[in-house]
C-alpha positions as CSV (number, residue, x, y, z in Angstrom):
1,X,2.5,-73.9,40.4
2,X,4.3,-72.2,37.8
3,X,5.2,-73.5,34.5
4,X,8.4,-74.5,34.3
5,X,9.6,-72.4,31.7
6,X,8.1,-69.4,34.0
7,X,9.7,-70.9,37.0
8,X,12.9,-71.6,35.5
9,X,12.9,-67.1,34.6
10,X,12.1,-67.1,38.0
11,X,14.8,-68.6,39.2
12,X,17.9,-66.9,37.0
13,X,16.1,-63.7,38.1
14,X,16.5,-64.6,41.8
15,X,20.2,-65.2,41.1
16,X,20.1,-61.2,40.6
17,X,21.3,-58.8,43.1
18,X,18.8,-57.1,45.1
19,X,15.9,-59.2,43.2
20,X,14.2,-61.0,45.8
21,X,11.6,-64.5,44.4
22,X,8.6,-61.8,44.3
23,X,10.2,-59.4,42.4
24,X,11.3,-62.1,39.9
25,X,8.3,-63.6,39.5
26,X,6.5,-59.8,38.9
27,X,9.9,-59.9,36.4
28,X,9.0,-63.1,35.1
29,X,5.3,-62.1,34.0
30,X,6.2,-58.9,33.0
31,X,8.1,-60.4,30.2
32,X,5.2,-63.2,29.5
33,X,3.3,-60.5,28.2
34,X,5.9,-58.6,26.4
35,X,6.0,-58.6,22.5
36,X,7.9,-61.6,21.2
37,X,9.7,-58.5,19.2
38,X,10.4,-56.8,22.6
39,X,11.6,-60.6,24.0
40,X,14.1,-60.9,21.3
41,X,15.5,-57.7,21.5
42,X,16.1,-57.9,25.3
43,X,17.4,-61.8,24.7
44,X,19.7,-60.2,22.1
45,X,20.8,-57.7,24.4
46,X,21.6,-60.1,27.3
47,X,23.6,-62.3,24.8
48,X,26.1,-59.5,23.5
49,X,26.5,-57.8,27.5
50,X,29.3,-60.0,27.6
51,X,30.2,-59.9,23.7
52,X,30.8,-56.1,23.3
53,X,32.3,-55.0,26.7
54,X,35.6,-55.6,27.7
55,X,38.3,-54.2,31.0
56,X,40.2,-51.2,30.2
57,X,44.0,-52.5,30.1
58,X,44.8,-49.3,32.7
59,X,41.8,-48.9,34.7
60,X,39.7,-51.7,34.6
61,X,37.0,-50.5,33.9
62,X,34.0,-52.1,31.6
63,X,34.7,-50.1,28.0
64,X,33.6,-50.8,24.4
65,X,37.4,-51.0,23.8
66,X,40.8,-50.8,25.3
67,X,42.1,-48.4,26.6
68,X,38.7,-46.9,27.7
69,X,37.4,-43.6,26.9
70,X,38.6,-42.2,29.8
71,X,42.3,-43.5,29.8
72,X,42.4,-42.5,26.5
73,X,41.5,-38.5,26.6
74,X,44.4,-36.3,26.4
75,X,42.6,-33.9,28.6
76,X,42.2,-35.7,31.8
77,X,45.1,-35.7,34.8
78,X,46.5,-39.0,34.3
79,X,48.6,-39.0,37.3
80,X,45.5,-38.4,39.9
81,X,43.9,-41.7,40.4
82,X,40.4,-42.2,42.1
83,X,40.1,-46.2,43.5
84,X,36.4,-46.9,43.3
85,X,35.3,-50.3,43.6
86,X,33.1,-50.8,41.0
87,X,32.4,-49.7,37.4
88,X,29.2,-47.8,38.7
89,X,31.0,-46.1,41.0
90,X,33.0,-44.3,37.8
91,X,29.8,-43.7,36.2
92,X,28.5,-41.8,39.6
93,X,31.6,-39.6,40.0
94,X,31.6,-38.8,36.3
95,X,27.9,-37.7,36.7
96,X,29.3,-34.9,38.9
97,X,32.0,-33.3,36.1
98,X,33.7,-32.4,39.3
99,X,37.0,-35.3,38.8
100,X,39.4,-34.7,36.0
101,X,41.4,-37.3,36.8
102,X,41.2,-41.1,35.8
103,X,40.1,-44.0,37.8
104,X,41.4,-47.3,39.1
105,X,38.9,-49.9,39.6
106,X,38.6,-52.8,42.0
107,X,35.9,-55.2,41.2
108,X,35.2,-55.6,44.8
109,X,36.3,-54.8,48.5
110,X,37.7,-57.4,51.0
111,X,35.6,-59.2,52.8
112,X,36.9,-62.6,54.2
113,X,33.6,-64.0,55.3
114,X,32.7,-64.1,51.5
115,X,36.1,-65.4,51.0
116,X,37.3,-62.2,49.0
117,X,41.2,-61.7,49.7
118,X,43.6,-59.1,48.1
119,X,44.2,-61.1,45.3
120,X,40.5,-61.6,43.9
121,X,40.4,-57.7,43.4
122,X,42.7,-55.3,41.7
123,X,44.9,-54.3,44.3
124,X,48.1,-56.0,42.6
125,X,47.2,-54.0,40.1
126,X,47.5,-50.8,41.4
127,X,50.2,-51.0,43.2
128,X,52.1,-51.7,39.3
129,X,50.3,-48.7,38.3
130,X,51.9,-47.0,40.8
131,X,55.6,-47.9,40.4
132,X,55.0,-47.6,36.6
133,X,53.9,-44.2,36.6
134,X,54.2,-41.0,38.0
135,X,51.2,-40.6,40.2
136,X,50.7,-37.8,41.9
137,X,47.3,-37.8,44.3
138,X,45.9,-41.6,45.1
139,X,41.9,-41.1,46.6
140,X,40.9,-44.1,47.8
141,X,36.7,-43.6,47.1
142,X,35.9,-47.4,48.8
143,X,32.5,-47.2,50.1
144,X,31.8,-45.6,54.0
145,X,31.5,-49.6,55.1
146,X,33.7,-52.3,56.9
147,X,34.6,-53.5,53.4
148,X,35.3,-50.5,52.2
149,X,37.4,-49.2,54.9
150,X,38.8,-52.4,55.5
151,X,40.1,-52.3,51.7
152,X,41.0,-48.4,52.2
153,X,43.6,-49.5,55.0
154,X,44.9,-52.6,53.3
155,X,46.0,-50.6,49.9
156,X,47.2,-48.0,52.4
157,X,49.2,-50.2,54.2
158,X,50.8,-51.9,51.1
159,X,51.3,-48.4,49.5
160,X,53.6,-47.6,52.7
161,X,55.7,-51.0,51.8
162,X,56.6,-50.0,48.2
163,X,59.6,-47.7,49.1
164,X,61.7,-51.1,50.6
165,X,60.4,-53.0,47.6
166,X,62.4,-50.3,45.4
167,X,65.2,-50.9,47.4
168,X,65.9,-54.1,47.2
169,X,64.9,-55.0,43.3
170,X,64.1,-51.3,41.8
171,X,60.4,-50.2,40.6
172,X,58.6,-52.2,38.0
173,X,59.6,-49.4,35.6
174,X,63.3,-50.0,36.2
175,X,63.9,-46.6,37.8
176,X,62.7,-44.9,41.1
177,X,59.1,-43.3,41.8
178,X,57.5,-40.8,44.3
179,X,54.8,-42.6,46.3
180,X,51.8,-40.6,45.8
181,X,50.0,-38.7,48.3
182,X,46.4,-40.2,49.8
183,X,43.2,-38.8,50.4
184,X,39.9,-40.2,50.7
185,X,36.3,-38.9,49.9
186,X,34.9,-36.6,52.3
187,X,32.4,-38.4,55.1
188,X,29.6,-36.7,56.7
189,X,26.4,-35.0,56.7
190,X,24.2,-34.9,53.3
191,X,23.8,-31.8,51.9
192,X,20.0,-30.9,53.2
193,X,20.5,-32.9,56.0
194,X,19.2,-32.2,60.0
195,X,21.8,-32.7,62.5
196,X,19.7,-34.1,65.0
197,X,18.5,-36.9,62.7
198,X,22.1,-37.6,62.3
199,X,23.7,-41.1,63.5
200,X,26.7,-41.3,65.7
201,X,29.1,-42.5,62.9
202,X,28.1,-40.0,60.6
203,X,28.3,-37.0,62.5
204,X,31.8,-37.8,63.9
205,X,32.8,-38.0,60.2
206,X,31.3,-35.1,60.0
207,X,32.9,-33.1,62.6
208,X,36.6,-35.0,61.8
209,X,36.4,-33.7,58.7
210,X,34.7,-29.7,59.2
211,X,37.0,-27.3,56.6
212,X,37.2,-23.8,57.2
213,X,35.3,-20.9,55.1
C-alpha cells in the first residue's frame, strides 16, 4: 500500500489523459526521487499554467496575451480561416510553415454520448466571425473521426443557413457578407505508405481525393 501522499499523486495523475494508474504511479515515483529544487520548480510551473495563458479574443486559441501572436501579425491572410479543434492542432499545422492563414479554434468536437452539443464548443463563435468579417476560404481541419466529421457537417450545415439569417435581421456587422468557400484537409494515404496495407476507409479517401500531375 502506497503512502497516501504517493497515492493521492497517483490519483490526480490518473485524472490525465492517456495516463493510465501504472503510468501514474511510475509518474508518482519518478517525482519521489526528484530534487526538492526540481519539485518546486515543476509545482511552480503547474500553478502559473493557468496564471499566464489566456484565449485569443479572435481565435481562441491559448496565447500569453490577447490577440495572439498569430491574429496579431500583419503578414498572415486574415480572411483564410483553418477550424482545428484544439490548440495543439495550431501548433501541428504551424510546424509545417505551409498555412498563412489564421486559425479558428474549437475546444472540442460534438459528441453527444459525452454530452458535448454545439454550444459547449466554439461554433457560435465562428459563425460571428464570419458575418463580421470578410472571409474568404473556411477549411474545416476536424479530425478524420465520427466527431470530427460529425462537427465538419454541422458547421457546414449552419454556414449554409447564414444567408436567410441576413435577410431577415442583416449580418452581425450591420451590412451584407460573402459566405466563404469550404474545403477540408486532404484524407488518404501517408506519404511512405503501402497500398496494400491500407484500410478500406483510407484508401477510398484516398482515391476520392487523387489530384492530377
Amino acid at each position: 500500500m502506497l503512502p497516501r501522499a504517493i497515492q493521492k499523486i497517483v490519483e490526480e495523475f490518473s485524472r490525465l489523459p492517456g495516463i493510465g494508474p501504472k503510468s501514474a504511479e511510475r509518474l508518482a515515483l519518478h517525482l519521489l526521487r526528484s530534487e526538492q529544487r526540481d519539485l518546486d520548480s515543476f509545482s511552480t510551473a503547474v500553478e502559473n499554467v493557468k496564471k499566464g495563458t489566456v484565449l485569443c479574443e479572435i481565435c481562441f486559441n491559448i496565447t500569453e496575451k490577447s490577440p495572439c501572436p498569430i491574429c496579431s501579425d500583419k503578414n498572415r491572410t486574415k480572411n483564410i480561416i483553418c477550424v482545428v479543434e484544439e490548440p495543439l492542432d495550431v501548433f501541428a499545422i504551424e510546424k509545417t510553415g505551409e498555412f498563412k492563414g489564421v486559425y479558428h479554434v474549437l475546444h472540442g468536437a460534438l459528441s453527444p454520448i459525452d454530452n458535448i452539443g454545439p454550444d459547449d464548443i466554439k461554433i457560435q463563435e465562428l459563425l460571428i466571425r464570419i458575418q463580421k468579417s470578410e472571409i474568404k476560404e473556411l477549411i474545416l481541419a476536424t479530425n478524420p473521426n465520427p466527431k470530427g466529421e460529425a462537427t465538419a457537417i454541422y458547421i457546414t450545415q449552419k454556414i449554409s443557413f447564414l444567408p436567410a439569417t441576413s435577410a431577415r435581421g442583416g449580418s452581425a456587422s450591420g451590412g451584407s457578407y460573402k459566405l466563404p468557400a469550404l474545403s477540408h484537409l486532404a484524407h488518404g494515404l501517408p506519404l511512405g505508405g503501402e497500398i496494400e496495407y491500407a484500410d478500406f476507409e483510407t484508401l477510398s479517401r484516398a482515391l476520392r481525393g487523387r489530384v492530377t500531375y
